[in-house]
N, C-alpha and C positions, 0 to 999 in steps of 0.2 A: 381345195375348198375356198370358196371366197371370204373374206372377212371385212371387218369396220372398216379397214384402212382402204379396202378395196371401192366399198361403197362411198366414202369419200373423196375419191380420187377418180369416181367413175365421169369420165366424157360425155354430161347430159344431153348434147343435142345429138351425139351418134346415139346413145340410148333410145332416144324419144322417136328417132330415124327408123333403128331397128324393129320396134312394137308398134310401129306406123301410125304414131302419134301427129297429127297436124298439129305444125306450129308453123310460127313464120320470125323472123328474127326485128328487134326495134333497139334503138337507144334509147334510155334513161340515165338519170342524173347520177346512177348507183353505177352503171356500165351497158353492156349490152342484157335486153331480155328476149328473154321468149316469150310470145304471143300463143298461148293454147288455143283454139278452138274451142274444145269440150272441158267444163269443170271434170274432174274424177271426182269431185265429190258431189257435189248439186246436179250433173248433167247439162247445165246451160249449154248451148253449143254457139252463143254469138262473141266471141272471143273475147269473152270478159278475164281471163286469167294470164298473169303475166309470173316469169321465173326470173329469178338472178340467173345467169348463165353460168356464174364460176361462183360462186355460193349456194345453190342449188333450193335461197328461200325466194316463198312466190306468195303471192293474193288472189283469190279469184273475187272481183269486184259487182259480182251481181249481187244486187241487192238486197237477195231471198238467201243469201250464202254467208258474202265476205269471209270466209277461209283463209287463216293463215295457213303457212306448213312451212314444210321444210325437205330436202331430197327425200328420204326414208319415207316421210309421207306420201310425199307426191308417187312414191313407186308404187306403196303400197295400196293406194287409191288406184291409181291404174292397171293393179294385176286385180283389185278388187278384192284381195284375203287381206285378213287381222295377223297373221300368220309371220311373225320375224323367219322361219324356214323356209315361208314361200318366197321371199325378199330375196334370200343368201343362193336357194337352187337357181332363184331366172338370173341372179346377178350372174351364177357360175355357167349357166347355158350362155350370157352373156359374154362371157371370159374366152370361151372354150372357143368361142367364134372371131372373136373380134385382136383377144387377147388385151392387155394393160395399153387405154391411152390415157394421158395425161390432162387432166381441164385444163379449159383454156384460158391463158391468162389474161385479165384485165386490170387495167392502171385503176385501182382503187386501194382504201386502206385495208390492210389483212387483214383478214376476218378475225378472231378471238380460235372460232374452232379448229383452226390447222396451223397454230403461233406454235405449238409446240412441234421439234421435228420426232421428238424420244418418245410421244405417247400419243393414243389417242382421245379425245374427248367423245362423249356422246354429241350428237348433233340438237344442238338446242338454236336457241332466235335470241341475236342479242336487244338488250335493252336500253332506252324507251324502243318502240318504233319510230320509223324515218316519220310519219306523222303526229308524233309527240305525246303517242297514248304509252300506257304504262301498263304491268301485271297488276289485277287489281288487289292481288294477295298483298306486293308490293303499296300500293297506292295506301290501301287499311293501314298498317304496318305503320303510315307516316313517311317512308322513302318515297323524296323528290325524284325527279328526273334528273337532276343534276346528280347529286349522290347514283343515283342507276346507272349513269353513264360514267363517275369518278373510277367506281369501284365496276366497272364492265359486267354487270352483274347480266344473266340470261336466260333464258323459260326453256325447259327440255317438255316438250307434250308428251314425245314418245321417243324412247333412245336409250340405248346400250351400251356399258362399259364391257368390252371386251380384253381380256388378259389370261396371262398365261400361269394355271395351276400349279401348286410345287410338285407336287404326283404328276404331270406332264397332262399336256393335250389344253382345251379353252375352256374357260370361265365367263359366264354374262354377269354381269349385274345392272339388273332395272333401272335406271335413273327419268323415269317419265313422272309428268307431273311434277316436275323438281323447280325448282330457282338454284342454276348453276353460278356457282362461286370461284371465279379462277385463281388461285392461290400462288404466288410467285415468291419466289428466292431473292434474296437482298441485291443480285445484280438485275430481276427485273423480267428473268424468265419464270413463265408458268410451269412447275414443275408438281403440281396437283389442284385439286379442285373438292369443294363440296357441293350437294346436294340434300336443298331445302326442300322436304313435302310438304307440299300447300295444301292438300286433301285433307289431313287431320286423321288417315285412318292408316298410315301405312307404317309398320313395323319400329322403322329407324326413322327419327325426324331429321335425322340430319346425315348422311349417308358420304363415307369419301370410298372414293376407287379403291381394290383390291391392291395391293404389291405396291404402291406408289409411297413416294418420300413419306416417309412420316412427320407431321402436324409438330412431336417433338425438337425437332432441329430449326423450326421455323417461325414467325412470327407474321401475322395478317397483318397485309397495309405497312410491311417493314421495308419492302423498296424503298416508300416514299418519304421514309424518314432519313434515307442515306443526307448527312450534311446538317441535319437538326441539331439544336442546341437540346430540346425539352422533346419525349416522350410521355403518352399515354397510356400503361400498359391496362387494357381493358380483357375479360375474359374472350367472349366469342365475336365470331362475324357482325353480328347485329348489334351489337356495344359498339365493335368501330363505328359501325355507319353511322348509329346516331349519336357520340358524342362525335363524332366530323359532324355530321350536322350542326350541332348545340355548338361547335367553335366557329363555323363559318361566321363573316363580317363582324366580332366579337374583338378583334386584336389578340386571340390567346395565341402565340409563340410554340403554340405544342403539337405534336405529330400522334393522331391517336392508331395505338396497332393491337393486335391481337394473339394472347400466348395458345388458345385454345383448350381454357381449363386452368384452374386455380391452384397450377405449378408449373416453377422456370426450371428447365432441365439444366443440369451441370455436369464438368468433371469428363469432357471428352470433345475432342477441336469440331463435332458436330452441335453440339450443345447450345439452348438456346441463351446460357452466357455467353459464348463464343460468338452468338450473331451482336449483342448487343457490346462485348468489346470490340468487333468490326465498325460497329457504328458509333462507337466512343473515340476510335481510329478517325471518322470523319469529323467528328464535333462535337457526337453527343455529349454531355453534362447532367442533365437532370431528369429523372423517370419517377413519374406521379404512377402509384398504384390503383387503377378503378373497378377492383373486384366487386361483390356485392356487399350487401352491409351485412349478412349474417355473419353470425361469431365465427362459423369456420374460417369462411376466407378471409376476415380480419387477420384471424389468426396465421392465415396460408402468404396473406399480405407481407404481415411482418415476420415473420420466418425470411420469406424471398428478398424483402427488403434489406432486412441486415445482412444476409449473402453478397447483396451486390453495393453495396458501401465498402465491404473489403477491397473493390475494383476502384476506387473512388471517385466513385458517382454521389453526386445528392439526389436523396429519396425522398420521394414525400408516400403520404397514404391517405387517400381520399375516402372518405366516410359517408357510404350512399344509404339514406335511410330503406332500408329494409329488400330494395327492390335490385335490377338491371339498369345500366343505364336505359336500354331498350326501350325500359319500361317507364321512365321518367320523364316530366315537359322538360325541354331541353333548357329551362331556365334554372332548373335544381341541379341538373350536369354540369351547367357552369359553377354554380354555388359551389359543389362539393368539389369541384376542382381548383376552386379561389382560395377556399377553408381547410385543402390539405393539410395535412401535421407533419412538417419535416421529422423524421426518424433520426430517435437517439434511443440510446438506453433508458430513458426515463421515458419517453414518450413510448415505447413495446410496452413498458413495466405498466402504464397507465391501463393501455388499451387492454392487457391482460386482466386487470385490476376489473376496470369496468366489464367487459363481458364474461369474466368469471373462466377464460383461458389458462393452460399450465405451461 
């Protein structure tokens, strides 16, 4: 039976060959394209639509259209069904014929969705596009184009986590409509991802792949503090991006990353202590806490805080009135991270004091 990996490793222009698709082949500044004749989604047929050749994203540029997509769409446009079964049987009538070839390669930068070799990603579009527009979910939000591209952040419209059950045999999980998150290990490989719903209606808002590392052993945005003096430890995704925003051209010295949730794992060499003694191995020194200002994670604050002063790091704890960084002008992000409170015993005993903590 055909799978994800299949369909991203599929040979588009023997595909296109095979279901006797006209195209014609061109260069572009991305690599080689394909030239379609006919939109599959508008019908235009004056060869307004062009493909990545070994990335499988494409535009059809008439006017009445402008389609993005991506391989998964462009097939499923072309057989004409909604249908992820319809996709998998012509890919395997495809197989059955042709057997596994390889895409072909071209002198460009790796794409994001095939960096990893141990997993596969849904097929998403990475961010800005080459013409500098952005996800407008993203744009609301406040994320530049710079931060979109820092953090490789990318739009899944339609696309499929496929893995393997502990009871045997496959598992899908949805990830369409998402803003794909690629989440990387302290040496810089992608070894998970999340999935933001932009919709507002779908079950989980934030959605990570089945079977995959777990969130605990790891910290967002901690590659790029390998060699940092000063860390940020903020809760989620969207905290990194916008206090890294709120530091940009500011002179702040600090690396902002993310633990995923208002507790640091310990007490085993996976442990999200153990990432941040690796980075104390390169330089680190100093970890500013920028959970929320409610009383719990003060409380979760200082708890984690005093834990990792045994390691002897300097702590601070940053005091955000009431909110997310996310959710603040990045001029109070800098504020509460200038007005930290180095952590002592007196300083917990205070914070306890004030919000009524045991």
């Amino acid at each position: 039976m055909a799978t994800i990996e299949d369909l991203q490793e599929l040979d588009l222009t023997s595909w296109l060959e095979w279901m006797g698709v006209d195209y014609r082949r061109t260069t572009g500044s991305h690599g080689v394209q394909l030239n379609l004749r006919e939109c599959p989604f508008c019908g235009n047929d004056r060869w307004k639509v062009y493909v990545n050749e070994e990335s499988g994203l494409g535009n059809c540029f008439h006017g009445d259209c402008e389609r993005k997509f991506n391989k998964y769409q462009l097939i499923k446009a072309t057989l004409k069904t909604e249908s992820f079964k319809d996709v998998m049987e012509n890919l395997n009538q495809y197989l059955e014929i042709h057997g596994w070839k390889p895409k072909v390669e071209a002198p460009k930068k790796e794409n994001i969705v095939n960096e990893s070799k141990s997993f596969n990603m849904p097929n998403f579009i990475p961010l800005p596009m080459d013409d500098g527009r952005n996800l407008e979910y993203l744009v609301k939000r406040g994320i530049t184009n710079e931060a979109t591209r820092y953090f490789e952040l990318g739009y899944c419209d339609d696309g499929y986590f496929q893995f393997k059950k502990p009871e045997g045999g496959l598992g899908y999980q949805d990830f369409s409509k998402r803003v794909v998150i690629p989440v990387r290990d302290i040496d810089g490989k992608v070894v998970t991802f999340q999935g933001r719903d932009i919709t507002g209606t779908a079950e989980k808002k934030y959605l990570f792949p089945s079977g995959r590392n777990s969130t605990g052993t790891l910290f967002y945005n901690g590659h790029n503090a390998v060699g940092a003096k000063s860390v940020v430890i903020c809760e989620g995704v969207f905290d990194v991006i916008a206090t890294w925003m709120a530091f940009q051209g500011q002179n702040i010295d600090a690396i902002p990353i993310g633990s995923f949730g208002k507790h640091i794992s310990k007490n085993n060499s996976d442990s999200q202590v153990a990432y941040l003694l690796k980075l104390k191995e390169k330089g680190l020194q100093s970890i500013t806490f920028m959970w929320d200002g409610e009383a719990q994670a003060i409380k979760d604050a200082c708890n984690s805080a005093l834990e990792l002063q045994k390691y002897g790091f300097s702590v601070r704890i940053a005091i955000l009135p009431g909110k997310d960084p996310n959710e603040l002008p990045a001029s109070i992000v800098r504020m509460c991270f200038w007005n930290a409170l180095t952590v002592n015993t007196r300083t917990v005993m205070a914070l306890k004091l004030k919000y009524s903590l045991k």
